[in-house]
N, C-alpha and C positions, 0 to 999 in steps of 0.2 A: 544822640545824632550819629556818633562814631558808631554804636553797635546797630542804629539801622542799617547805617550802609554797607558794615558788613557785610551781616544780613541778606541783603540784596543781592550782594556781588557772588555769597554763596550758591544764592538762588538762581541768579543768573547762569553762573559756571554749570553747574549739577545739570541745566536744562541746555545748556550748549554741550556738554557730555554728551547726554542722552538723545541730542540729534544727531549727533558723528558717530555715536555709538551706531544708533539706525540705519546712518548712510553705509556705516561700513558693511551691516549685516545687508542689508540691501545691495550695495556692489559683489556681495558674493556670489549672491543667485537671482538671475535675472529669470524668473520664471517663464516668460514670455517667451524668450531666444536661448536658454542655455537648451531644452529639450525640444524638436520641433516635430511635427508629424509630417511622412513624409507621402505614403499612401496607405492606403486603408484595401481591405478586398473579404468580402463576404459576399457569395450568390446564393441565390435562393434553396441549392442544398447542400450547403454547407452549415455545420455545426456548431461553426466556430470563426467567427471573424480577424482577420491578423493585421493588425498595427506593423508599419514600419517607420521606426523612428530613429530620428536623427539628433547623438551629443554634438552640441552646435562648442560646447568648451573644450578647454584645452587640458582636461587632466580626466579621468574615466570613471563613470558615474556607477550608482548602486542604488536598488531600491528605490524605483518611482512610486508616486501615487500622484493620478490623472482623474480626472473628468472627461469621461464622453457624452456630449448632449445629441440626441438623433430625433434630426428635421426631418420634414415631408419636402417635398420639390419645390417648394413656393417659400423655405425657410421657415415654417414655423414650428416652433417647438412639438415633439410627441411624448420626449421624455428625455431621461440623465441617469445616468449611472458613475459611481465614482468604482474605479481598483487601482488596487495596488502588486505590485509586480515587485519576486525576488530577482533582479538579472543584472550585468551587466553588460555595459558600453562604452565602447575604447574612445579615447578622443579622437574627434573630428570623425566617428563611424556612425552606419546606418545597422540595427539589428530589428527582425522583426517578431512582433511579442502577441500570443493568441490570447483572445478574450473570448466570452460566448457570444455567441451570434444573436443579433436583434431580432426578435421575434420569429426563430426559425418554423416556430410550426406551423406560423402565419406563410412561409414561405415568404419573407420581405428580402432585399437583395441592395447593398449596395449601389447606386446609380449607375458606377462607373463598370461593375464586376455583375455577371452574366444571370439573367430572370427568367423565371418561366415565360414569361409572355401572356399579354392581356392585363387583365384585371387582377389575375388571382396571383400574381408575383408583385403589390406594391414595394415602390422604389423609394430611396430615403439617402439623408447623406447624412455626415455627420461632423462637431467641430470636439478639436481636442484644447482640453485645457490642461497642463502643467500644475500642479496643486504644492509637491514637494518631491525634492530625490535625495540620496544618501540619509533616507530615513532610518534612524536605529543603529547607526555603525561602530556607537560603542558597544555595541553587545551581538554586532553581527557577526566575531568569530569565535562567538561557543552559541551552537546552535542547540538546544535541547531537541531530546529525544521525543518526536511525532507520542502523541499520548497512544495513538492509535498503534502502534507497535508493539507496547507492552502487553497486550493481549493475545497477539500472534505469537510471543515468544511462550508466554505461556500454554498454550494449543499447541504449537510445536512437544513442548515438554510432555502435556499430558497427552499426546498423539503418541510420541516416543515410547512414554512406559506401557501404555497400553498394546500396542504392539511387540513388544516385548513380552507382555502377559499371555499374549494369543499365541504366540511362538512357543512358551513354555509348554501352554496347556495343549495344541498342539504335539511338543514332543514327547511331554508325559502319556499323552494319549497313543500313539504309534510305539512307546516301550511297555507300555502295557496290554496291547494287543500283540507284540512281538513276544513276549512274557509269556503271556497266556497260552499262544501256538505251538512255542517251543516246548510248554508243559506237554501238553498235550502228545506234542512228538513224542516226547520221552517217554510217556505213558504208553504207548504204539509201539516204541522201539523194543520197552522194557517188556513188554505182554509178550511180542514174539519171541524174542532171548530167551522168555523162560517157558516157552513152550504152553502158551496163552491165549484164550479167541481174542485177538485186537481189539473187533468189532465191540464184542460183550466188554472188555474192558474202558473205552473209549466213552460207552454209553453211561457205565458206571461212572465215567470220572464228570459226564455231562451234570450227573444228578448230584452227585457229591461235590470232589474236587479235587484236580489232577494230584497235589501234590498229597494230597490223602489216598490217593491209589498209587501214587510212589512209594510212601511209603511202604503198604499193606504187600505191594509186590517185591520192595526188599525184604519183607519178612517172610513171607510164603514161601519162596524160592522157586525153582523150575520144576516143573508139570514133568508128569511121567509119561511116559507113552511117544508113539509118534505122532499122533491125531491131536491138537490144540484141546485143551479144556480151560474150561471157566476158574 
């Protein structure tokens, strides 16, 4: 009899824990009234609909996730969407937060915010629900790196060296046509010195190769006469 009632009293306790446990998690955040919505504004060419909302508590909130449900003019449901949103909001402030627009292709328009007119701009309102906020803030200050980033870093890098390649092959290319000229000059310069038809020499160096008629005209030496020869 003593260890039923134990028993009991344990069972009892453990479940009046776990309602004040509850009450307490529940006086934390009152979903209803801690976030409220304050206006809403999307027209028919606009891409993007913008939320203005209101922390109705007293310490500055992080990371909502809401429910928007969007009626037709007579309240009835068309559809819901849930997001979530990285922002903040100071106590007691109003910040406003962009979502995509309801059906923009449809041209549909906010009630209150500006329609084409007629038929072909239907109009729609819409109600917000509070879902959660200060979602994830033990690990909201280390934010890993956008996966999407690490590819650009890399394209960056292989854009870098490649251009660099072009540059070389480039410069290489502009020292070997300077090379080339400058042979050639000297083969020009060297024919005349030594009393040489430039022409006849220039041509030979076209078929051969400047630096083999540099040589052959160091070895030959200067032409007699005053009339050039070959």
């Amino acid at each position: 009899m003593y260890l039923k009632d134990m028993v009991t009293k344990r069972f009892i306790s453990a479940l009046v824990g776990s309602v004040l446990m509850m009450s307490v998690f529940a006086a934390e955040k009152n979903l209803e009234k801690d976030i409220t919505m304050v206006s809403y504004e999307q027209s028919w060419l606009d891409s993007k609909g913008t939320l203005a909302l209101r922390n109705n508590t007293s310490e500055e909130v992080h990371n909502l996730v809401f429910l928007i449900t969007y009626l037709d003019m007579s309240g009835q449901e068309l559809d819901y969407r849930e997001y979530d949103r990285e922002i903040s909001i100071d106590a007691h402030r109003t910040r406003k937060v962009d979502i995509p627009a309801y059906e923009h292709s449809r041209n549909y328009h906010y009630y209150r915010s500006e329609g084409m007119g007629g038929n072909n701009s239907p109009a729609f309102k819409i109600k917000f629900q509070l879902k959660d906020y200060n979602v994830g803030e033990d690990v909201a200050d280390v934010e890993p790196m956008p996966e999407e980033i690490i590819p650009d870093v890399v394209n960056y890098g292989n854009g870098f060296s490649e251009g660099l390649i072009l540059l070389f092959l480039v410069l290489a290319f502009l020292f070997c046509v300077g090379l080339s000229t400058g042979l050639y000059v000297l083969v020009a310069v060297m024919a005349k010195n030594r009393n040489r038809n430039v022409v006849a020499w220039l041509f030979l160096s076209i078929v051969a190769t400047p630096l083999l008629m540099i040589i052959i005209l160091l070895a030959i030496g200067k032409g007699k006469g005053k009339d050039p020869i070959a």
